[in-house]
C-alpha positions in Angstrom: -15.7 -26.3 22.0 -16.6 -25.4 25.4 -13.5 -25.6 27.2 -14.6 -26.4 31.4 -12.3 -25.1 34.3 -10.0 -27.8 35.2 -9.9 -26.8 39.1 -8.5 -23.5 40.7 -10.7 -20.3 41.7 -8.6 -18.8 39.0 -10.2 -20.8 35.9 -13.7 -19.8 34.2 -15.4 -21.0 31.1 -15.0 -20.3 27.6 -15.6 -21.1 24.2 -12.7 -22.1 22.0 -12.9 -21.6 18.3 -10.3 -24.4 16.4 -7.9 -23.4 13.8 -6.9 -26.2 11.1 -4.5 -25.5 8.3 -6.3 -25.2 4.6 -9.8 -25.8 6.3 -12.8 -24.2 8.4 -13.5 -24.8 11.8 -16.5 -23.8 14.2 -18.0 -23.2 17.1 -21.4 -22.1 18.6 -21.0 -19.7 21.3 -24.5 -18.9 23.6 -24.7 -18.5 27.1 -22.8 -21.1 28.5 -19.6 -18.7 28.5 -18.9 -15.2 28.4 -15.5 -15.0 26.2 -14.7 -17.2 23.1 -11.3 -17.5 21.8 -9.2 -18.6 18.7 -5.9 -19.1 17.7 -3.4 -16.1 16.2 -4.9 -14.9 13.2 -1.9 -13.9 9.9 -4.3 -14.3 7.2 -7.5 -16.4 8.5 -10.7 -15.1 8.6 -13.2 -15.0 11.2 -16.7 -15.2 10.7 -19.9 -14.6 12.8 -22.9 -15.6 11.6 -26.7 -14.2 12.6 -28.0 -14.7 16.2 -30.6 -16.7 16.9 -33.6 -15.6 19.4 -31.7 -16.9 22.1 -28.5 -14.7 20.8 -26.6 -18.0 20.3 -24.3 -16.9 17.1 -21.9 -19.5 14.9 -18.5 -18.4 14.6 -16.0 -20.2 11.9 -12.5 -20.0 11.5 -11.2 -20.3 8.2 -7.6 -20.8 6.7 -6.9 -21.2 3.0 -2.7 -21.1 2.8 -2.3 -23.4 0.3 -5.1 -21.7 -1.7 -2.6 -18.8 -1.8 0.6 -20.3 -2.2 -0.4 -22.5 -4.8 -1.9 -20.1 -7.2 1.2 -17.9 -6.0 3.5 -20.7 -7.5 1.8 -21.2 -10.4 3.2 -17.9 -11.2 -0.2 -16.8 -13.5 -0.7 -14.3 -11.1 1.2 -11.8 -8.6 1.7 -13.1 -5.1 -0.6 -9.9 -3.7 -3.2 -11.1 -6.4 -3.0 -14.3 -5.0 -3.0 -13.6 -1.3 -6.4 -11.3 -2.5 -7.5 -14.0 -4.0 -7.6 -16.2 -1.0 -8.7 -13.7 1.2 -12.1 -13.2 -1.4 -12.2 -17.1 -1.1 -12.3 -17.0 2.5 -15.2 -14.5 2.8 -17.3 -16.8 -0.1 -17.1 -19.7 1.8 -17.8 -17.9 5.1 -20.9 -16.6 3.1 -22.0 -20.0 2.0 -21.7 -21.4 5.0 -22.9 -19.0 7.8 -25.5 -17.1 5.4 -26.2 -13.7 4.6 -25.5 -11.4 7.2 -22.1 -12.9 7.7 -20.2 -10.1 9.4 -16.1 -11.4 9.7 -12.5 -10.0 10.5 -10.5 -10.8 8.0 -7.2 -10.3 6.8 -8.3 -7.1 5.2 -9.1 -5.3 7.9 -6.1 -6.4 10.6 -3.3 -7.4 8.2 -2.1 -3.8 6.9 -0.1 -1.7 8.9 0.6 2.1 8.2 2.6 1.2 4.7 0.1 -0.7 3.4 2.3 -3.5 3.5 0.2 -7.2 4.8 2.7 -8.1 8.1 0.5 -7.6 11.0 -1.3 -10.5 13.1 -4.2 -10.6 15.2 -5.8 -12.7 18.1 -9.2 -12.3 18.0 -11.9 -13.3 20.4 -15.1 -12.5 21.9 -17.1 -11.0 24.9 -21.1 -11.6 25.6 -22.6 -9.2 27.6 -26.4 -8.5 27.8 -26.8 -7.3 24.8 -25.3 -9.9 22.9 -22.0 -11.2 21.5 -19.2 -8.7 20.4 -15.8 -9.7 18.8 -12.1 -7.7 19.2 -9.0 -8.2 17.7 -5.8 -7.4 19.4 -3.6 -6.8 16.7 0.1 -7.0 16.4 3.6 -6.9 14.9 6.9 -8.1 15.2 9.5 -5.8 13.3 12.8 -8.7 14.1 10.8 -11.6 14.4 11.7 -12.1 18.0 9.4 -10.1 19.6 6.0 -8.7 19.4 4.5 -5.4 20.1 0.9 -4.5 20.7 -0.4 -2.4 17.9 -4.0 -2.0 19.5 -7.0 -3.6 20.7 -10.7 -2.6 19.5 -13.9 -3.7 18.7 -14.3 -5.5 14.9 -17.9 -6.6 15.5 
């Protein structure tokens, strides 16, 4: 969605990716807007697909949960088997969907912190400047669950 200011010099435009539990949800960023945004990543993936001449670029959120927790349940498999599972699920569909050329931020690359251990979170969003669209993820943790601390901010895509 292209979300209009509502009034106030402080408000600008921007592009709003939609998150949906257990489905995938897009948007098509060009030059309408200079920032896109989407909700707090904790196991979603992001995807970007190819621009266009105009450098108009679809971006997809995707959320599989239940995928995870079901096959987690079943107990066939280990939960980190299962949470890789979903995470590879993700990134097919993403594939199927966008194309080849797909480039995404998934859980795999904001997830781990320094132990390895799949407890970080990320917001992600993106910037177009003349030279195109580039995506960031601001990634953080919360070691009590009340508070959260800025890991660190960079470039993904």
């Amino acid at each position: 969605y292209l979300v209009q200011p509502t009034g106030g010099e402080r408000s600008f435009r921007a592009y709003w990716c939609p998150y949906m539990k257990n489905r995938a949800r897009s948007v098509t960023v060009n030059d309408e807007a200079s920032l896109m945004f989407t909700a707090q990543m904790d196991g979603c993936t992001l995807g970007v697909g190819g621009a266009t001449p105009n450098g108009a670029r679809m971006v997809m959120h995707i959320n599989q949960g239940s995928y995870w927790a079901n096959l987690s349940k079943s107990g066939a498999i280990t939960e980190d088997a299962a949470r890789m599972a979903q995470y590879d699920s993700q990134a097919a569909m993403l594939n199927d969907r966008l194309g080849a050329g797909t480039e995404m931020v998934g859980p795999r690359s904001y997830r781990r912190d320094a132990d390895g251990q799949f407890v970080l979170a990320s917001t992600t969003f993106g910037v177009r400047r003349d030279t195109g669209w580039s995506f960031h993820t601001q990634t953080f943790y919360t070691p009590d669950l009340t508070k959260y601390f800025l890991r660190d901010v960079r470039q993904v895509i």
